[in-house]
C-alpha positions in Angstrom: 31.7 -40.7 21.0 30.6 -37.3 22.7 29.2 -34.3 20.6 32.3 -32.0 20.6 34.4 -35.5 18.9 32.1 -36.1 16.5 31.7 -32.3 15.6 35.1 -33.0 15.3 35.8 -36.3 13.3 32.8 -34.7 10.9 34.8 -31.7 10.1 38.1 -34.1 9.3 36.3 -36.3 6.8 33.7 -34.3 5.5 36.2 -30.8 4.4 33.6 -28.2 6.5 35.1 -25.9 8.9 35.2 -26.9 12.7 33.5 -23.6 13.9 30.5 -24.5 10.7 30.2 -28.3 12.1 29.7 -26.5 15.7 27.1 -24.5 14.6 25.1 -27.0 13.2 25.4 -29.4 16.3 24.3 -26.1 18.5 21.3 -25.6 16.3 20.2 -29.3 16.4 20.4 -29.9 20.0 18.9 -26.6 20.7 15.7 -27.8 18.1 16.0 -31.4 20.2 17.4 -33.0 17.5 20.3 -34.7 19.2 20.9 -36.3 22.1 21.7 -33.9 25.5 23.1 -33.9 28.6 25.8 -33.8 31.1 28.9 -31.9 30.1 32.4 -32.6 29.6 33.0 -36.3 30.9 29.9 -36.7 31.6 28.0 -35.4 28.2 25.9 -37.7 26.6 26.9 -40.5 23.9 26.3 -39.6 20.3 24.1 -42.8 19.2 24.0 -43.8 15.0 20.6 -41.5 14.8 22.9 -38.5 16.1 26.0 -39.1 13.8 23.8 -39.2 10.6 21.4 -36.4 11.4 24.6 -34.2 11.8 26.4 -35.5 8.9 23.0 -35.2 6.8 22.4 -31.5 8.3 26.3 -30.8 7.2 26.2 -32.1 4.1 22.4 -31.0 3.3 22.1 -27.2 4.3 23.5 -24.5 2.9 23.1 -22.3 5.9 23.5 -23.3 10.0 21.1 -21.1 11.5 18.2 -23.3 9.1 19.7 -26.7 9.9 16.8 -27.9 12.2 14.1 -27.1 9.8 16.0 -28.3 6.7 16.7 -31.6 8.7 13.5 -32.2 9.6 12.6 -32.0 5.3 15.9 -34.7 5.1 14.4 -37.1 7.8 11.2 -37.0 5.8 12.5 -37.9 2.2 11.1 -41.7 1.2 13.2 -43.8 -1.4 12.0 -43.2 -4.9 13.8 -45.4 -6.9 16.0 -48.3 -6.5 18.7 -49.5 -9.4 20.2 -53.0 -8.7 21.2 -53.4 -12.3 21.2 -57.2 -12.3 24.2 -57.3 -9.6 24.2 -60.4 -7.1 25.4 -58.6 -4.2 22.9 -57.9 -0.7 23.8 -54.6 0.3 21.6 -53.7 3.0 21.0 -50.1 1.7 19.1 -50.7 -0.6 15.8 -52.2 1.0 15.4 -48.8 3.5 13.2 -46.4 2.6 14.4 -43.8 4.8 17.6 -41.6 4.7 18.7 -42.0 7.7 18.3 -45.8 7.8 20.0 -46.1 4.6 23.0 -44.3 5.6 22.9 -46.3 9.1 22.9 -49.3 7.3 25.2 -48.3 4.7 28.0 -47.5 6.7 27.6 -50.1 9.5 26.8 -53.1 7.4 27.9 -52.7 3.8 30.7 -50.2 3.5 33.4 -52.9 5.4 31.3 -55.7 4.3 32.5 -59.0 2.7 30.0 -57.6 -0.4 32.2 -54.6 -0.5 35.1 -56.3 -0.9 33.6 -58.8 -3.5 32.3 -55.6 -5.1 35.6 -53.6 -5.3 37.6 -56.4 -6.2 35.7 -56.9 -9.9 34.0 -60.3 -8.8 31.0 -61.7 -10.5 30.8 -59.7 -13.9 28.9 -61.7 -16.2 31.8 -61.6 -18.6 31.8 -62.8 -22.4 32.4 -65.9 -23.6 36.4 -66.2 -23.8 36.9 -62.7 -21.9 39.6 -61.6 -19.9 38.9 -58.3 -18.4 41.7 -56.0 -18.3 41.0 -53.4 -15.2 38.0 -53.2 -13.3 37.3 -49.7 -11.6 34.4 -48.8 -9.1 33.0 -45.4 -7.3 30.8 -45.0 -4.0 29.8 -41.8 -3.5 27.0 -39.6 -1.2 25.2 -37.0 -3.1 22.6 -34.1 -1.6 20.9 -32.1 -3.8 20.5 -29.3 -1.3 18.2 -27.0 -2.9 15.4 -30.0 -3.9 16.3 -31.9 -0.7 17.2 -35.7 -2.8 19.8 -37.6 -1.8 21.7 -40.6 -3.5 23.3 -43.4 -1.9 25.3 -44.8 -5.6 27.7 -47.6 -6.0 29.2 -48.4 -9.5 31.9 -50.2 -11.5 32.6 -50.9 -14.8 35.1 -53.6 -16.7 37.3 -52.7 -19.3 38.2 -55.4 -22.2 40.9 -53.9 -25.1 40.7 -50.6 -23.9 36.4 -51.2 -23.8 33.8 -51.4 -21.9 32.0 -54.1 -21.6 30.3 -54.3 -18.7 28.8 -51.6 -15.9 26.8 -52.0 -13.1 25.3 -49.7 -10.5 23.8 -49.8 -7.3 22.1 -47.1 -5.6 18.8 -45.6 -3.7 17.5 -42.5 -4.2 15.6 -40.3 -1.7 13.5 -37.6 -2.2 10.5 -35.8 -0.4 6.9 -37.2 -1.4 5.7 -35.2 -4.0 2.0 -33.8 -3.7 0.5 -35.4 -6.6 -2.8 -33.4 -5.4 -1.2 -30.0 -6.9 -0.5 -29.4 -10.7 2.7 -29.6 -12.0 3.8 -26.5 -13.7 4.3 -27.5 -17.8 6.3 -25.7 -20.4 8.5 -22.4 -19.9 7.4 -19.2 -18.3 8.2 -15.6 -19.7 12.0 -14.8 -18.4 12.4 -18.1 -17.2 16.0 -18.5 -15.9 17.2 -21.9 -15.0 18.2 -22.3 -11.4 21.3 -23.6 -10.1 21.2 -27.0 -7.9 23.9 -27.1 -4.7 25.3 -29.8 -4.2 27.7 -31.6 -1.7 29.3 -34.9 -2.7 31.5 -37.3 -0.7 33.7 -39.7 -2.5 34.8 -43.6 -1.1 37.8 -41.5 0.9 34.8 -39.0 2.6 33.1 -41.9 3.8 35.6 -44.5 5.0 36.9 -41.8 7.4 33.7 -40.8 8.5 32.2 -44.4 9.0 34.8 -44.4 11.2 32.3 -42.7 14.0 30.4 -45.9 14.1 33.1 -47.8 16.2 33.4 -45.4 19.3 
């Protein structure tokens, strides 16, 4: 997949504007950050490093013009907690400790995986003794934290018995950039302290089907 598809095939899945997909490519290549050269037939092939620094710079800054910077913070962020919640499944995502290999591994390997189907399909609940469970229902999303640069790669279902629930599980890595445990953390509320508001961008199971796409050009 060339640059100008993917810029493209981002826009499509992810809900940005074409021209705002552009402008982050043209900043990141500019910065050295994706793959160049050639042009038209001949431009270069986008490899996995390139599709998820693009869809992390997208979906992780706020403006274009500071998406090499702020992309260079994302490719930096280390997992900083892992939740498994007793669920036999091996997704690969959860044993990076990078971003960008998470996402790699999470939508070439697990997303179409034969442990994505068991997942979505409500098998291997520990269910009560007796139980039937009436529904099952699951979630995958993507979320960035834009302004604190965290990211969360989350996977969870729950099972319904008589209108209950009696079972949940969740599966998910979290990313964040090392903290500097050198430097005092600021404790209790400063005069005219106003809470700040966090951006986020979210993509649900639809965002990243369609997107994963990417991976088989």
């Amino acid at each position: 997949m060339k640059l100008s598809e993917l810029v493209t095939h981002t826009s499509d899945w992810v809900g940005v504007p074409r021209t705002v997909v552009e402008s982050h490519a043209r900043y990141l290549r500019e910065a050295g950050l994706l793959t160049t050269g050639g042009r038209g037939l001949a431009a270069s092939e986008m490899n996995d490093d390139d599709k998820v620094r693009l869809l992390i710079s997208v979906c992780g800054t706020s403006v274009a013009s500071d998406a090499a910077a702020r992309l260079n913070d994302w490719l930096n962020c280390q997992s900083v907690e892992v939740v498994q919640s007793d669920a036999p499944f091996r997704f690969e995502f959860p044993t990076k400790s990078t971003l960008p290999s998470a996402l790699i591994a999470f939508f070439k390997r697990d997303l179409q995986s034969a442990e994505m189907k068991a997942w979505k399909s409500g098998e291997r609940f520990e269910k009560p003794r007796g139980a039937q469970f009436q529904a099952t229902s699951d979630m995958l999303s993507l979320i960035f934290v834009i302004d604190s640069i965290r990211a969360n790669i989350n996977l969870q279902r729950v099972a319904v018995v008589d209108s209950k629930i009696e079972a949940k599980q969740t599966i998910s890595n979290r990313f964040a950039l090392t903290l500097d445990f050198s430097k005092p953390l600021p404790i209790g509320r400063k005069e005219n302290y106003r809470a700040k508001a966090e951006f986020t961008c979210q993509l649900s199971e639809e965002n990243l089907i369609g997107w994963s796409g990417c991976f088989d050009e």
